[in-house]
DOSE-216208 format. One line per field, with one value per residue (C-alpha): residue in three letters; x, z negated, y negated; residue number from 0. Coordinates in steps of 0.5 Angstrom, whole numbers, plus 2048, in hexadecimal, padded with zeros to 3 digits. Example, Ala and Ser with C-alpha at 12.3 -4.5 7.8 and 13.67 -1.06 7.14 Angstrom:
BEGIN
rest = ala / ser .
east = 819 / 81B .
up = 7F0 / 7F2 .
north = 809 / 802 .
nr = 0 / 1 .
This chain:
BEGIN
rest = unk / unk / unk / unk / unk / unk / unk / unk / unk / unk / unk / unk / unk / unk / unk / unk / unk / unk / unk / unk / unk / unk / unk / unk / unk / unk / unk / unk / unk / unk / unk / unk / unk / unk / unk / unk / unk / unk / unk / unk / unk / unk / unk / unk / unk / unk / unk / unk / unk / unk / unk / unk / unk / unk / unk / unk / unk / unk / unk / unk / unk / unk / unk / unk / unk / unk / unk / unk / unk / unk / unk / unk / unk / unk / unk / unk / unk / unk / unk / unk / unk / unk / unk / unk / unk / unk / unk / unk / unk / unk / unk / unk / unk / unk / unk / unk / unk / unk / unk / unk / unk / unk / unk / unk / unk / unk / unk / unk / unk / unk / unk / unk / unk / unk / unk / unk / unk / unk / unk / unk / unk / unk / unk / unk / unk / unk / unk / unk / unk / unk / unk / unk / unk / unk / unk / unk / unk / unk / unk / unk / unk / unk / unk / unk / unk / unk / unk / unk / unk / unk / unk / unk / unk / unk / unk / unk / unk / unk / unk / unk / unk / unk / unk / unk / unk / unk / unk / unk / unk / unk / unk / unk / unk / unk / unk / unk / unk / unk / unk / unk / unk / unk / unk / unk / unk / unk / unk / unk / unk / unk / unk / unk / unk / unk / unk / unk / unk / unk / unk / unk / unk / unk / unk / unk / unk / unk / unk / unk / unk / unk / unk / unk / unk / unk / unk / unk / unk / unk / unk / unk / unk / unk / unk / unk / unk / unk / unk / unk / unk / unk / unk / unk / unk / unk / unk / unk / unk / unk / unk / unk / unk / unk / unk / unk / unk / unk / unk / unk / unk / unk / unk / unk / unk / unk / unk / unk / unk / unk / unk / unk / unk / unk / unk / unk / unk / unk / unk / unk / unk / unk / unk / unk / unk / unk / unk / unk / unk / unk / unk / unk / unk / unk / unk / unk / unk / unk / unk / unk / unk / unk / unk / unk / unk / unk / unk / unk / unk / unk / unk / unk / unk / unk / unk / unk / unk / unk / unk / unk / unk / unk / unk / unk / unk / unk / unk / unk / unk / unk / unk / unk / unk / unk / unk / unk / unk / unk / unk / unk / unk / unk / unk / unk / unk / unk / unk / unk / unk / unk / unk / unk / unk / unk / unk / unk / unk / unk / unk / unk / unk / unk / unk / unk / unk / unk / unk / unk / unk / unk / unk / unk / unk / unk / unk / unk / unk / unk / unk / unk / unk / unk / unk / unk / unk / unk / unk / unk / unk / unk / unk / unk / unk / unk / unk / unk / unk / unk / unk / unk / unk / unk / unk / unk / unk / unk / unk / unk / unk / unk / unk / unk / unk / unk / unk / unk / unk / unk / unk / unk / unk / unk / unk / unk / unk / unk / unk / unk / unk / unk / unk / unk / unk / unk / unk / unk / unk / unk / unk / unk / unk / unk / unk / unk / unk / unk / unk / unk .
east = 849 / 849 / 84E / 855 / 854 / 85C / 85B / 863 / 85F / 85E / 857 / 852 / 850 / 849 / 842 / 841 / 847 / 844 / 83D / 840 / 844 / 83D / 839 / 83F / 842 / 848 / 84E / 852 / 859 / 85E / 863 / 869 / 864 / 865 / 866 / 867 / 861 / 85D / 85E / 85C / 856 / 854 / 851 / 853 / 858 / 857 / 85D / 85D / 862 / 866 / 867 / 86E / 872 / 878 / 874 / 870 / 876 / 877 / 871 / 872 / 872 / 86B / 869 / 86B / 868 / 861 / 861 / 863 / 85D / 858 / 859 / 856 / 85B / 858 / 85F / 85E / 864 / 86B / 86F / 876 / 878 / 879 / 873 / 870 / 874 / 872 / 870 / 875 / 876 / 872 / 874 / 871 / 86F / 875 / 874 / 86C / 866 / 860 / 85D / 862 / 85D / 857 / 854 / 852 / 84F / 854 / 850 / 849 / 849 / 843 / 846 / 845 / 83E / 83A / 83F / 840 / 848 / 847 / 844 / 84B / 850 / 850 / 84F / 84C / 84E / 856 / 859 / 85F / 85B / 859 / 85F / 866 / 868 / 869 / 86B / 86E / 869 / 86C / 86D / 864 / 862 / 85D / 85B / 854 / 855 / 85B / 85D / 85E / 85E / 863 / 85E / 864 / 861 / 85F / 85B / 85C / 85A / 85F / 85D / 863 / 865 / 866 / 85F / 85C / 85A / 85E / 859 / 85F / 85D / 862 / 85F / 85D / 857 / 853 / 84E / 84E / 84E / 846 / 845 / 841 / 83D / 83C / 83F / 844 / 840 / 83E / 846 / 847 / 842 / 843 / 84A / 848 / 844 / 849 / 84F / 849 / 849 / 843 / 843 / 84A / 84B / 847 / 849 / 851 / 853 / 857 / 85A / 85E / 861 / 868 / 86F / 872 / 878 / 873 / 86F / 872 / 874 / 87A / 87F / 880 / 883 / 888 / 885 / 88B / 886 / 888 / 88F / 894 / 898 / 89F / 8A0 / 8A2 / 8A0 / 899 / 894 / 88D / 889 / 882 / 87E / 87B / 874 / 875 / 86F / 871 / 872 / 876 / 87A / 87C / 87D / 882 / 885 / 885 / 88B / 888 / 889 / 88B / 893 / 890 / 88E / 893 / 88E / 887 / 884 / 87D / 87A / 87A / 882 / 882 / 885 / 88A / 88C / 88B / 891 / 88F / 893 / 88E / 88A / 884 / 87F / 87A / 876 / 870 / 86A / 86E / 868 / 867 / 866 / 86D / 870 / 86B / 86E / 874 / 872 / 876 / 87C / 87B / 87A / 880 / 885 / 882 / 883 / 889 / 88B / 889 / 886 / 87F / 87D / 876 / 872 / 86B / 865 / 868 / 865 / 86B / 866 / 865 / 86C / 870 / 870 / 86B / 86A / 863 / 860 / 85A / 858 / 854 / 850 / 855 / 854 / 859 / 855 / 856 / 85C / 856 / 855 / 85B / 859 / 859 / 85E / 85E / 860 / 867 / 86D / 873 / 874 / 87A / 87E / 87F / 883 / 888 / 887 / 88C / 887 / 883 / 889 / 886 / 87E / 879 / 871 / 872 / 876 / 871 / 86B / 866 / 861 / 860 / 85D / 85C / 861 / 865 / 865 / 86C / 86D / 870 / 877 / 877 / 879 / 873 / 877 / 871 / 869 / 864 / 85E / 85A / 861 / 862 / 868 / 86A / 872 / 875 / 87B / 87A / 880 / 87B / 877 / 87C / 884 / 884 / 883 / 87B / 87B / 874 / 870 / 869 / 86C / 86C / 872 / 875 / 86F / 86D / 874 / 875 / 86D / 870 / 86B / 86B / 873 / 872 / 873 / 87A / 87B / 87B / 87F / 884 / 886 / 883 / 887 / 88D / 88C / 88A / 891 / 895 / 892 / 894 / 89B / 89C .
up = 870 / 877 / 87C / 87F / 886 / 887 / 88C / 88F / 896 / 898 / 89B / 895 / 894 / 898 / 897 / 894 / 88E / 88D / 88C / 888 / 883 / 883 / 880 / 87B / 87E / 881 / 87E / 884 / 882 / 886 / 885 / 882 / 87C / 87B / 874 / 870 / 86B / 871 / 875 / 86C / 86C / 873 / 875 / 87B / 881 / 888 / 88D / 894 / 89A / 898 / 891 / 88F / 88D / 88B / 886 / 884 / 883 / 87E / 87A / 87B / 874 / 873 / 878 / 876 / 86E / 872 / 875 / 86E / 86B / 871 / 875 / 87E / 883 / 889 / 88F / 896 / 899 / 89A / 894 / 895 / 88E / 888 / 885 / 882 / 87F / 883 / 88A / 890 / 895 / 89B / 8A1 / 8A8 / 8AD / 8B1 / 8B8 / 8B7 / 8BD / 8BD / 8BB / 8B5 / 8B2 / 8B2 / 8AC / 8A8 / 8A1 / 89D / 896 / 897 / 891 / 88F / 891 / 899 / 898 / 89D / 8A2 / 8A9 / 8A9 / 8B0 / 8AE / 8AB / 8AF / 8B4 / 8B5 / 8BC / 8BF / 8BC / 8B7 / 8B3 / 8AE / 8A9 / 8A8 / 8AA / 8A6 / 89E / 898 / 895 / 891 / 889 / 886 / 885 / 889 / 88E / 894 / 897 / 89E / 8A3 / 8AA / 8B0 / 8B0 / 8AA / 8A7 / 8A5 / 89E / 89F / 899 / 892 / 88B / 886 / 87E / 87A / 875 / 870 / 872 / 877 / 87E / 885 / 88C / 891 / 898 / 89C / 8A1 / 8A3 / 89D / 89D / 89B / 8A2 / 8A6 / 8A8 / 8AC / 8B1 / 8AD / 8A7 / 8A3 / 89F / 89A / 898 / 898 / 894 / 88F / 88F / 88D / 888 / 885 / 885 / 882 / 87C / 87A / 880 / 883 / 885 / 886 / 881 / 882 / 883 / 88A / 88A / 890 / 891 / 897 / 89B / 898 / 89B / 89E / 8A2 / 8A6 / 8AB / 8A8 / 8A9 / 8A5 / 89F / 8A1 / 89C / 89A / 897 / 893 / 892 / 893 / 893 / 898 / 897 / 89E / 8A0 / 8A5 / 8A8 / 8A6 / 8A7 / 8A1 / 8A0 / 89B / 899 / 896 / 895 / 899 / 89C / 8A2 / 8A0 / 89C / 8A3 / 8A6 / 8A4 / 8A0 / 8A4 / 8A8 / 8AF / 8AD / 8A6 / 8A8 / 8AC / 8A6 / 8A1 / 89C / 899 / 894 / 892 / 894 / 88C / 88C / 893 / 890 / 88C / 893 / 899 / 89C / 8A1 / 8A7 / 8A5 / 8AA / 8A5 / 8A8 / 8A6 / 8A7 / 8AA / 8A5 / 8A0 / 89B / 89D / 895 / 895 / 899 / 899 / 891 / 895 / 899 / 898 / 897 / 89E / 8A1 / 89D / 8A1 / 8A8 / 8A6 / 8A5 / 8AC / 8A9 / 8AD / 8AC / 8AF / 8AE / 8B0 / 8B1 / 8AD / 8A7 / 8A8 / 8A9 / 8AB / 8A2 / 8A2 / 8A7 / 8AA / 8B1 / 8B2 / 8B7 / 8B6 / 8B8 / 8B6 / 8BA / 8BA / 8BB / 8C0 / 8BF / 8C3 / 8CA / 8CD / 8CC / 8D3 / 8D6 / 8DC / 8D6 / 8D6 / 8CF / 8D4 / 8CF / 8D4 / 8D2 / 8D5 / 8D9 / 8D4 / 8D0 / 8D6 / 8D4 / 8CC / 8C8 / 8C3 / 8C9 / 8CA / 8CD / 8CC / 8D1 / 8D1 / 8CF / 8C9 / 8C7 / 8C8 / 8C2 / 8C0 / 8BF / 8B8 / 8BB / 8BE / 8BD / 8C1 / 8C0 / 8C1 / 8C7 / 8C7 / 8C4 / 8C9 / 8CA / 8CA / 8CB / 8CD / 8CC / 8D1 / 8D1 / 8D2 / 8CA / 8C6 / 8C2 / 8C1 / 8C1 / 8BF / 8BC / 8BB / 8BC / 8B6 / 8B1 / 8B1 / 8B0 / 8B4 / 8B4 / 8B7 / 8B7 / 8B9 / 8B8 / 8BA / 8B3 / 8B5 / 8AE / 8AC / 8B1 / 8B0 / 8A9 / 8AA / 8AE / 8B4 / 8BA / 8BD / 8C2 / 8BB / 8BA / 8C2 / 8C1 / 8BA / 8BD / 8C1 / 8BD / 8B7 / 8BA / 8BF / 8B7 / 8B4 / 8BB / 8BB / 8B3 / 8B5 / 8BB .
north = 7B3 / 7B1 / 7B1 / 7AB / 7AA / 7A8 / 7A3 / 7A2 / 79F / 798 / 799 / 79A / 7A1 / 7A4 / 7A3 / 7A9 / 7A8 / 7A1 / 7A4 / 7A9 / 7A4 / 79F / 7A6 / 7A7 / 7AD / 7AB / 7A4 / 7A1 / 7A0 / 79C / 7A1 / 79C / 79B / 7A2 / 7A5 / 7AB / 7A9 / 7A7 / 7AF / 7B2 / 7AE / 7B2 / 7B7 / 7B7 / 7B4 / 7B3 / 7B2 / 7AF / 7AF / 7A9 / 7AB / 7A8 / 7AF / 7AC / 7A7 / 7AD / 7B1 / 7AD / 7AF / 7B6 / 7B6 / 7B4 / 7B8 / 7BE / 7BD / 7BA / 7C2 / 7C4 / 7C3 / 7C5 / 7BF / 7C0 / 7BE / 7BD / 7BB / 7B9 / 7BA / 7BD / 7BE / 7BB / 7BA / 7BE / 7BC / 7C2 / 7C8 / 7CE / 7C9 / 7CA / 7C5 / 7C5 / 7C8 / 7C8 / 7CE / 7D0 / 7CD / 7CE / 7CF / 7CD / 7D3 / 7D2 / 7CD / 7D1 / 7D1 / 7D7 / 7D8 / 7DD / 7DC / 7D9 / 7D3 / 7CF / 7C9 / 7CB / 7CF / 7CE / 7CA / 7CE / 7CC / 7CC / 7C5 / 7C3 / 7C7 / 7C1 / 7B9 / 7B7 / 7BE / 7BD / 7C2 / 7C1 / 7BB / 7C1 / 7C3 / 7C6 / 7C9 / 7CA / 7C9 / 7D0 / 7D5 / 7D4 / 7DB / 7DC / 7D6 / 7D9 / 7D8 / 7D4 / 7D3 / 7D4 / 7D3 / 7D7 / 7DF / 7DF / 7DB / 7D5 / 7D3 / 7CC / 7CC / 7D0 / 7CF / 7D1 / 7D2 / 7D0 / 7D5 / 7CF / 7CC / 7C9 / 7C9 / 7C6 / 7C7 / 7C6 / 7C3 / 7C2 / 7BE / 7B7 / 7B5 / 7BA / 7B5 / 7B2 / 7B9 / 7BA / 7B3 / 7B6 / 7B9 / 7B4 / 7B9 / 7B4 / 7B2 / 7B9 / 7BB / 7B5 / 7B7 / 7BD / 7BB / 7B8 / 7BD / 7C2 / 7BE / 7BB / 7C4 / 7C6 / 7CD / 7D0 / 7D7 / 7DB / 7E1 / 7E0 / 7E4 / 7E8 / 7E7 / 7E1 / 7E1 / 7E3 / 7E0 / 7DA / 7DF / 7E2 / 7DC / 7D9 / 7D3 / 7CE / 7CE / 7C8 / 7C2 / 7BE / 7B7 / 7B4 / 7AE / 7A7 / 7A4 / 79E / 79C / 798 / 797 / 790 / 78E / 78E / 794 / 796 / 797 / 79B / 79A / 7A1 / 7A1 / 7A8 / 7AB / 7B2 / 7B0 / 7AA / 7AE / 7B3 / 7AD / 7AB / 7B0 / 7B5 / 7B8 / 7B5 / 7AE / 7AD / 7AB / 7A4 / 7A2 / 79F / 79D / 7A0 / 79D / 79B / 796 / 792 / 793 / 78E / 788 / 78B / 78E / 78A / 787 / 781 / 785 / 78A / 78E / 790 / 795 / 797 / 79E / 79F / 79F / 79C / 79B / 793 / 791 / 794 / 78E / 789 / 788 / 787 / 782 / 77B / 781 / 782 / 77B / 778 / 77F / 77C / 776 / 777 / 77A / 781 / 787 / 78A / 791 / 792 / 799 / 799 / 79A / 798 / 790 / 78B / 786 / 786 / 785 / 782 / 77B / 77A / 781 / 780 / 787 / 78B / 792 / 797 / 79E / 7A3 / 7A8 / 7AE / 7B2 / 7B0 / 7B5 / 7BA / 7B8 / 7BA / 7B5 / 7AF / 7AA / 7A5 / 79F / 79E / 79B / 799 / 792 / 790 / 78C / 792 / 796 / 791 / 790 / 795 / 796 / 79A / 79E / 7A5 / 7A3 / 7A3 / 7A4 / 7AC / 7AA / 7A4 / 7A8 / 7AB / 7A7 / 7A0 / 79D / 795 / 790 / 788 / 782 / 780 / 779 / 776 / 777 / 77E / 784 / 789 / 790 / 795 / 794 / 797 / 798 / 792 / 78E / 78C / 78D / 793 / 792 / 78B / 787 / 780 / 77C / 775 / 775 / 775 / 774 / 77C / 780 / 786 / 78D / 78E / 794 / 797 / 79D / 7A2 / 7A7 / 7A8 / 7AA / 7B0 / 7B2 / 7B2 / 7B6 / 7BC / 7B9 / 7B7 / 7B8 / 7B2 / 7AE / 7B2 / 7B1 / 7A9 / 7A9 / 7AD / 7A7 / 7A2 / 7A3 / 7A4 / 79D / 799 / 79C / 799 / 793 / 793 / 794 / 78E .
nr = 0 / 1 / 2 / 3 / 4 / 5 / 6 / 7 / 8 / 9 / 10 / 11 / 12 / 13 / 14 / 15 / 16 / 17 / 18 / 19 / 20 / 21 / 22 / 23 / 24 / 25 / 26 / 27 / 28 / 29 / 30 / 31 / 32 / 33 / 34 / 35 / 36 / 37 / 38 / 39 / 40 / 41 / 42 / 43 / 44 / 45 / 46 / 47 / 48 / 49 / 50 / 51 / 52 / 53 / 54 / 55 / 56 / 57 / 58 / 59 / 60 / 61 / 62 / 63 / 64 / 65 / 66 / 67 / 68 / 69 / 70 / 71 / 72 / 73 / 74 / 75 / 76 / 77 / 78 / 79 / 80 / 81 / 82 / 83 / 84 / 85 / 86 / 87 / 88 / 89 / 90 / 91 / 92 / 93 / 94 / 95 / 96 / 97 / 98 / 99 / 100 / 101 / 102 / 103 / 104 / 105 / 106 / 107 / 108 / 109 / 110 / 111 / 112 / 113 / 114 / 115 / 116 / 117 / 118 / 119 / 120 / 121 / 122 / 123 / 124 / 125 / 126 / 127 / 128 / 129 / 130 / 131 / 132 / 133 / 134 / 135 / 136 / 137 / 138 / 139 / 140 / 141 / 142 / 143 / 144 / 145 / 146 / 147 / 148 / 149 / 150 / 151 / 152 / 153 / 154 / 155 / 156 / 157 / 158 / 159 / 160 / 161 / 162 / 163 / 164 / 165 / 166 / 167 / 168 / 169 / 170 / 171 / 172 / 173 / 174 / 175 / 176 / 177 / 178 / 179 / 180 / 181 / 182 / 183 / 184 / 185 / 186 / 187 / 188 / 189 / 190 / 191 / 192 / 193 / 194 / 195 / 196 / 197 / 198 / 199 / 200 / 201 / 202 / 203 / 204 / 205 / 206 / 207 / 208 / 209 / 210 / 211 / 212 / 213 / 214 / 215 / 216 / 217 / 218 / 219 / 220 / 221 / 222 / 223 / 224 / 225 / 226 / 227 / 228 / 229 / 230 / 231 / 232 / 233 / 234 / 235 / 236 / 237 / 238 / 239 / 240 / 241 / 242 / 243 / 244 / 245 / 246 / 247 / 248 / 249 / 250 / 251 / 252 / 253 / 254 / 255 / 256 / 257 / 258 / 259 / 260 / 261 / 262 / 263 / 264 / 265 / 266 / 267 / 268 / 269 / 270 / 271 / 272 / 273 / 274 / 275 / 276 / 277 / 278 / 279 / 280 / 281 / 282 / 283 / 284 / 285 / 286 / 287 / 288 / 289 / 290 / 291 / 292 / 293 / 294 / 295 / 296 / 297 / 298 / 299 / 300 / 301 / 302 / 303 / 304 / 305 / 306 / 307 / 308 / 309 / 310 / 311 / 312 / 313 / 314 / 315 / 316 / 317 / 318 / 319 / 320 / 321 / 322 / 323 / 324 / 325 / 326 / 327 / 328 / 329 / 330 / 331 / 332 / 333 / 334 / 335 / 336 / 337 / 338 / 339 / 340 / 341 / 342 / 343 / 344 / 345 / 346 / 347 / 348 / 349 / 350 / 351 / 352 / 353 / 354 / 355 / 356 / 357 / 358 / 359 / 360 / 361 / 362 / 363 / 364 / 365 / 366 / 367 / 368 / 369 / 370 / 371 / 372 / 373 / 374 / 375 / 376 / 377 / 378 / 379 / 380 / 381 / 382 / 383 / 384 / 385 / 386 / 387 / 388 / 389 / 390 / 391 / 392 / 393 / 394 / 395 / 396 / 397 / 398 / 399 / 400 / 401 / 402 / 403 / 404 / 405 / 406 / 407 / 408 / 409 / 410 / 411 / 412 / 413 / 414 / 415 / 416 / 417 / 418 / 419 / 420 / 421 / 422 / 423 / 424 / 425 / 426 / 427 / 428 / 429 / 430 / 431 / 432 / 433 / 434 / 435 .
């Protein structure tokens, strides 16, 4: 039996999935086309970052019978709704240090023998994509590898009492980590053998790790789920795709209350009204939107208001967007000499939506930029003088907010505060200019 590779992004999988899925080992599955049959006819089930939570929770059912009978689940990511008993919901290191991300090994496990963690605890010298912090221990998971000296347990293993194994990784995929040392193929393999039943913990430790109540982890945070609105008057309206990150987003205290409608992306044409303002998160998987396209044309069309994020490929999906993206470097404030060359333009200094927004909130990194048609207003460039931020009301009758900046992202992440620092101002500016 082999394993499902639930593909939830709209990039196809890596090389060494689809090297897997030719031999025979790994089916990918789009996750909407998911069942029940298909997760008992597996023996195991890989998940990545943008695994949908609200559609999964839907089969927490399957899930729970899938592990049942023995079933291997491999979860990349933070935990953010109740799909399994006995998980918990992520929670990030408490105002965390770089030395709050070393990585260290708690409980050696095969699925890292032979890997100087040291190659995975950074990516172009910057910690933090590894992990942050982690899902809570079940009651008799145990412990692989943690972070900082109180060794935060960014990795576990649990062997369910009713069968079946779930190995916890709570951090970007960890089928991505190792780049410069060519380890991602090998973590995918491995990955993959372990979920089809390959070595795991023989003997079971017996040392698991310290309580979440005695790490130094924040507090829970409440996410709300999705919500109708009855307002009458013009609203915002996000299309959740229920990643992680979506979900804290927009679910999450800091932002939750601009917010009047959050739905998924399927339920926009029953929802939209077309003095609307739709925003559309970073990284949104573009398959999401992209079956919304002609939804989304007719809104603008219709004098509507489109807010798009970056890296989630509005260019697939929206009308005349110019987009060329690039190598991101998140490296360079390494130096501290280093200046990423983002400006703020000097039409922003008197645009609403720019409201308390200068280069230290616009600057992160840079996943590529727009040429916007004549006419447009250019808000933010960056060092090569090209457009990241800009309003379009000359394309369409509507009006376009596009940006290749990914805040909502990093944010809903726990990475990177210049992110928070820039939606601080930026969601409330979005909400004024609802309200005018």
């Amino acid at each position: 039996m082999n394993t499902i590779y639930l593909k939830s992004e709209h990039e196809g999988p890596s090389e060494a999935v689809k090297a897997a899925a030719a031999e025979g080992a790994v089916t990918i599955v789009e996750q909407p086309d998911l069942t029940a049959e298909m997760l008992l006819a597996h023996k195991g089930l890989i998940t990545g970052n943008q695994l949908d939570q609200n559609a999964m929770l839907l089969m927490r059912g399957a899930l729970a019978a899938f592990l049942d009978v023995g079933g291997r689940w491999f979860f990349n990511g933070h935990m953010v709704r109740p799909l399994a008993d006995g998980m918990s919901q992520y929670r990030p290191i408490e105002a965390p240090k770089r030395a709050d991300f070393d990585l260290s090994s708690v409980n050696p496990h095969p699925l890292f023998s032979g890997i100087d963690l040291l190659m995975l605890e950074t990516n172009k010298g910057v910690a933090g994509f590894y992990g942050r912090g982690c899902n809570p221990l079940p009651e008799g998971a145990v412990a692989v590898n943690g972070l900082g000296a109180a060794q935060v347990p960014v990795d576990w293993v649990w062997a369910r009492p009713r069968g079946g194994r779930i190995f916890s990784h709570a951090g970007n995929d960890l089928g991505s980590m190792g780049l410069e040392w060519n380890l991602s193929g090998e973590l995918t393999r491995r990955i993959i053998d372990w979920t089809r039943g390959g070595a795991c913990f023989d003997p079971w430790p017996s040392a698991p790790a310290s309580p979440a109540a005695d790490l130094p982890l924040a507090a829970s945070e409440t996410y709300g789920g999705m919500r109708m609105s009855s307002r009458t008057g013009r609203r915002i309206v996000a299309p959740s795709s229920g990643t992680y990150y979506n979900i804290r987003s927009l679910e999450g205290p800091r932002y939750t209350e601009i917010f009047d409608i959050i739905c998924a992306p399927e339920q926009l044409g029953d929802i939209l009204r077309p003095g609307d303002i739709l925003w559309v998160p970073c990284r949104t998987p573009a398959q999401r939107m992209i079956a919304q396209k002609d939804l989304v044309a007719r809104h603008l069309a219709g004098g509507g208001t489109v807010v798009a994020l970056g890296e989630s490929r509005s260019d697939l999906w929206l009308p005349k967007v110019d987009f060329s993206g690039t190598p991101t470097n998140w490296w360079w404030w390494l130096d501290p000499a280093a200046d990423l060359g983002v400006r703020v333009t000097e039409a922003a200094a008197s645009y609403p939506l720019m409201a308390g927004i200068g280069r230290r909130q616009a600057t992160w990194h840079l996943h590529g930029w727009f040429v916007p048609p004549d006419g447009a207003t250019v808000l933010v460039r960056d060092g090569e003088g090209r457009a990241i931020l800009y309003e379009d009301k000359v394309s369409t009758k509507g009006t376009m907010i596009l940006s290749s900046l990914d805040p909502m992202f990093h944010h809903g992440s726990h990475f990177m505060p210049a992110t928070t620092l820039f939606l601080d101002h930026f969601v409330p500016n979005v909400k004024a200019f609802a309200n005018v």
